[in-house]
N, C-alpha and C positions, 0 to 999 in steps of 0.2 A: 610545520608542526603536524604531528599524525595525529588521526582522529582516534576522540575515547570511544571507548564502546561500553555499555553494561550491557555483562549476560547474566539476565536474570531467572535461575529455574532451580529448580529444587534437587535435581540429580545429579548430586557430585560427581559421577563419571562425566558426565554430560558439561558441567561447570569446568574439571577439568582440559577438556581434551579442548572448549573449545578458547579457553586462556591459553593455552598453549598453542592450536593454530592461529590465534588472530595476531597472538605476538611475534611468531615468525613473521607474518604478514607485516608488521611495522606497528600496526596497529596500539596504542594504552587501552589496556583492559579492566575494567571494573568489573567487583562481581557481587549476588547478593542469591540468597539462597531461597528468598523468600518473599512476599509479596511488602509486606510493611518496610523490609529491610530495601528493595526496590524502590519505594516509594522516598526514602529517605538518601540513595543516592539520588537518585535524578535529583531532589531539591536543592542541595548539598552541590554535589559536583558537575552539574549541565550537562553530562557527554551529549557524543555529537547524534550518536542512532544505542537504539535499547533492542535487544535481542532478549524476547519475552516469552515464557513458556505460559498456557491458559495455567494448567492446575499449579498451583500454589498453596501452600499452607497459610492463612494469615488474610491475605487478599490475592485472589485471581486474576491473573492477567487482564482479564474481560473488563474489568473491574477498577486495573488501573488505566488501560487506555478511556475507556470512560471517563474517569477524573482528569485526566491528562488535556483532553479534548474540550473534556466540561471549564477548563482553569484557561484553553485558545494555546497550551503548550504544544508547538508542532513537531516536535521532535519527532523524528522517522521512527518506525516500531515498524520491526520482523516480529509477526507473531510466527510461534513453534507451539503443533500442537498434534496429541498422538490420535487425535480424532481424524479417519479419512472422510467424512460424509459431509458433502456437498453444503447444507443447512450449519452444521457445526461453522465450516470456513465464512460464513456467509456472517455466522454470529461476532466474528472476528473482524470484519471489517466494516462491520455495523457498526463498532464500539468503536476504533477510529486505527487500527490497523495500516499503516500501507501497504505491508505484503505480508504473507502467510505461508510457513514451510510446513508441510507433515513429517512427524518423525516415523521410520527410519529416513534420514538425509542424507545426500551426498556433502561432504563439505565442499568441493568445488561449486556446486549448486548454491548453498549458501555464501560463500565467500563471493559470488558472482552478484545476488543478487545486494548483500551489504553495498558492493562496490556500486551498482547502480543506483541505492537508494541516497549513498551520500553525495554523488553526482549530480543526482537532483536537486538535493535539498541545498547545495552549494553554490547551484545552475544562478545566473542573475534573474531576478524577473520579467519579464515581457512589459514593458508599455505600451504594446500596441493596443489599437482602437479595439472596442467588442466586437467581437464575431457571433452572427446572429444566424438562427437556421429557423422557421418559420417561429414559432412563438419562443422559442429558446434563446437564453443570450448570456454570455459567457464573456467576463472580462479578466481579460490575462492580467491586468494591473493593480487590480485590487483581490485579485481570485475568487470569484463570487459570481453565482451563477442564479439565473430563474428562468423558470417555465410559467411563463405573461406572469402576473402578479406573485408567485410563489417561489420564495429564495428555495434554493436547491443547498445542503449541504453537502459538503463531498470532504472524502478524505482526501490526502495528494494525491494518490495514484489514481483515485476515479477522475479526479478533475483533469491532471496531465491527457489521462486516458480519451475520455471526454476531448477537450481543449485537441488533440489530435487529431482526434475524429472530423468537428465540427472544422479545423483548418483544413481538408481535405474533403468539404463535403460534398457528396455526390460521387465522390469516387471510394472505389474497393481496397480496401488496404488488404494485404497478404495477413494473415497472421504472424508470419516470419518478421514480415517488416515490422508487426506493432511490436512482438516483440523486441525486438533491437533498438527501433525508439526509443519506449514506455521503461521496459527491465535492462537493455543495454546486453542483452543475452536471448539466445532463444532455447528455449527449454525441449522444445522437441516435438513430435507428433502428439506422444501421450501426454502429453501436460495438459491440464484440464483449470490452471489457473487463468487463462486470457477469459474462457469460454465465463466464470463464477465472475471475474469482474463484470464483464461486459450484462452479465444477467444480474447482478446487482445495480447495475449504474442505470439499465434501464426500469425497475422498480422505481427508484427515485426521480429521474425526468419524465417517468410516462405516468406518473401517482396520481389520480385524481379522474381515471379515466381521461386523459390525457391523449391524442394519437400519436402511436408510435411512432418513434423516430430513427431508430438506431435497429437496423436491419441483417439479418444474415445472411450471407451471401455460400451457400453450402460448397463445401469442399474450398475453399478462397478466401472468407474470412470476413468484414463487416465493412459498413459504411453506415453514413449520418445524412439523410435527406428528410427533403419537405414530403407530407403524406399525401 
């Protein structure tokens, strides 16, 4: 059975073009123009990932991953958003986002990263034991993460991210390889999406005056060790 998708945004070319590439694609496509009208498919009909523009009439994307998150609904969300600046993306996966496109897009680029995001979320879960890196501990089984007494929230892709990281700790991952991992695709030199996760996830694990954990390794890409 093929996965539903809603594309939720207010730009009827944009509504258009992309009901018609995801259908080629095999893809059931939902559509909704608007934020309330959003809110009432996902209730309604479950798809499998929601393709989310922020500015909306009614309710804002920001707004509905918020609620989404706030109700433990884990449904995959591409946010689309015509904001480029660093802070803006960052407000997107605060709210509970797992990845984030700017428009203008390529649709190869989006169709690449849909395809990773429902791989994931279809992936079975890990049972294996916690993996721990000096006060951090992360369990694949229950998905649930702390730095010594303080549960860490994460979206999926910080936690996968994360959860990566820490299986490989002490060693350099390439950015090529996370991405191939993490997104199932690598976006390129200029992509500057690995770099906003990686510096969001450590806000959150390093919160509290914390010692960093999650290191940059210049020109090569990151690792997760003891400080």
């Amino acid at each position: 059975m093929s996965a539903q998708i809603l594309v939720a945004d207010d730009d009827r070319a944009i509504r258009a073009s992309l009901e018609r590439a995801l259908g080629l694609e095999g893809y059931s496509v939902l559509i909704a123009a608007d934020g309330p009208s959003a809110v009432s498919v996902i209730q309604d009909q479950a798809p499998d990932l929601v393709v989310l523009d922020v500015m909306m009439p009614g309710v804002d994307g920001l707004t509905i991953c918020r609620v989404l998150r706030a109700q433990r609904n884990r449904i995959p969300i591409l946010m689309l958003t015509a904001r480029t600046e660093t802070p803006d993306r960052v407000a997107g996966l605060d709210a509970g986002a797992d990845d984030y496109l700017p428009k203008p897009f390529e649709l190869e680029e989006l169709l690449a990263r849909i395809r990773a995001l429902l791989r994931r979320a279809s992936a079975p879960e890990d049972g294996s034991t916690p993996l721990v890196v000096a006060d951090l501990r992360l369990d694949p089984a229950t998905r649930r993460t702390w730095r010594g007494d303080r549960e860490i929230e994460l979206t999926k892709t910080e936690f996968d991210l994360l959860e990566l990281l820490m299986r490989n700790a002490g060693i350099v991952l390439q950015h090529e390889t996370i991405y191939e991992r993490i997104w199932g695709y690598d976006f390129g030199p200029d992509s500057k999406n690995l770099a906003v996760y990686i510096s969001y996830l450590r806000r959150k694990v390093d919160a509290g005056g914390s010692p960093a954990l999650i290191r940059t390794v210049r020109g090569v890409g990151y690792t997760i060790r003891e400080p």
